[in-house]
C-alpha positions in Angstrom: 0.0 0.0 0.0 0.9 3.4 -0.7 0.9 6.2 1.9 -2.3 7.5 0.7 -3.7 4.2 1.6 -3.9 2.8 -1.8 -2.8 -0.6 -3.0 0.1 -0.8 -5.4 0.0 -3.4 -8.1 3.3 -5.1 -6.8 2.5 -6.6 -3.3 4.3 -8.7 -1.3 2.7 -11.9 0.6 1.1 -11.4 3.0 1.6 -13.3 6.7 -1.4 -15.1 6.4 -0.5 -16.3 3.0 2.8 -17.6 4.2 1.5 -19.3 6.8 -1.0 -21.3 4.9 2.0 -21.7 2.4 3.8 -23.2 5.3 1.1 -25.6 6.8 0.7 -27.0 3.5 4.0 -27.8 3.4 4.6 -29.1 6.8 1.5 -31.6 6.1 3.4 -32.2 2.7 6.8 -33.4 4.5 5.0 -35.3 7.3 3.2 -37.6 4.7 6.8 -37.9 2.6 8.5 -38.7 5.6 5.6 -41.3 7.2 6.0 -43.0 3.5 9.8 -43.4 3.8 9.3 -44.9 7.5 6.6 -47.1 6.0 8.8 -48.1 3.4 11.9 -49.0 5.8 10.8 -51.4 8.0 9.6 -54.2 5.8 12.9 -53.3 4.2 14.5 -53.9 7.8 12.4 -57.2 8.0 13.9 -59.0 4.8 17.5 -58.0 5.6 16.6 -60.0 8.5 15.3 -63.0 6.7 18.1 -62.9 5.0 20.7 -62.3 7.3 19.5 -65.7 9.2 19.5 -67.5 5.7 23.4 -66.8 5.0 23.9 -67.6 8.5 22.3 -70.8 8.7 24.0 -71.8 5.0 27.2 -71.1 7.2 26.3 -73.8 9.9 25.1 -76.3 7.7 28.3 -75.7 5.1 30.5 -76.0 8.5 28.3 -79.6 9.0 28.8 -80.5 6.1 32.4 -80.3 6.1 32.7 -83.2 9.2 30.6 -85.9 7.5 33.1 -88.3 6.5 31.8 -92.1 5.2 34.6 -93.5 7.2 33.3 -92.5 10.6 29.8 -94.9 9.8 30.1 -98.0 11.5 26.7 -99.5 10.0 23.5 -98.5 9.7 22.3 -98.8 13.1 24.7 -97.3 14.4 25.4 -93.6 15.8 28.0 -91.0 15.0 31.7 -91.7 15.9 33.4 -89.1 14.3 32.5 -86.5 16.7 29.7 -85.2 19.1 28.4 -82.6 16.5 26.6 -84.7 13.8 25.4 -87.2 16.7 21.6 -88.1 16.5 19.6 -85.3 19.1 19.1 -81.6 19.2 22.2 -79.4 19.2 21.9 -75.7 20.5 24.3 -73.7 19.1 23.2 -70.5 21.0 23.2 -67.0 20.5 25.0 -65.1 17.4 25.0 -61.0 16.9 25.0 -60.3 13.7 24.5 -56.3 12.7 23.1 -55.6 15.6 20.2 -58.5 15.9 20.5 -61.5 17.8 19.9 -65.2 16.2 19.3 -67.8 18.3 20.3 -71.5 16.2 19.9 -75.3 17.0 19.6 -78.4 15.0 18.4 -81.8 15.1 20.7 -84.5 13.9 18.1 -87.9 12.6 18.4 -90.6 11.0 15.7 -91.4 7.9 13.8 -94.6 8.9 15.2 -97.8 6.9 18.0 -96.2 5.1 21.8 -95.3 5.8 20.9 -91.5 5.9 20.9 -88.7 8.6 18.9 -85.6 8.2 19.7 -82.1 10.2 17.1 -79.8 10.3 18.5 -76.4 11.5 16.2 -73.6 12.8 17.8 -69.8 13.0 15.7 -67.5 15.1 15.5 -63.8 16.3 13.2 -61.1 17.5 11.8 -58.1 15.4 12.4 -54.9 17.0 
């Protein structure tokens, strides 16, 4: 405005129009930001997945690695190469890997009617 109390054509914003301006954008960012969060922690989740994967392809690749035909006696028999591939439940414990804490164990078996052991390994942790 002019000091005769007329409006020029070349006017500045006004406060109210900056502040709308600004709560527009403040809702703007807030929805960006919830989107990215959103976004994050499935991403979080499958890192975890497979995280535990890799780690429990280390275990059984370190299994693996002690079978040896010579230490069968017979069929019936147990292990006698060592107390890690004998026929029970084997708790490895607790690993920290990045921050997350897996919890393994396996169960050594042997299949019904055949010369063949089975380990099923099970690799567990908690979701923040």
């Amino acid at each position: 405005m002019n000091p005769c109390g007329k409006r020029n054509d070349q006017s500045a914003f006004t406060i109210v129009e900056v502040l709308v301006s600004s709560v527009i954008f403040a809702i703007a960012a807030v929805g960006v930001f919830a989107s990215i969060a959103a976004i994050r922690s499935p991403s979080m989740v499958s890192e975890r997945k497979l995280t535990a994967a890799y780690y429990g392809r280390q275990i059984l690749d370190d299994l693996r690695t002690k079978v040896d035909g010579r230490n069968w006696v017979s069929a019936t028999s147990t292990w006698n190469g060592g107390s890690d591939l004998a026929v029970g439940t084997h708790s490895l414990g607790t690993t920290t890997i990045n921050g997350t804490a897996y919890t393994s164990a396996y169960v050594v078996t042997q299949v019904s009617g055949t010369n063949l052991w089975q380990a099923d390994l099970t690799v567990n942790w908690t979701e923040p």
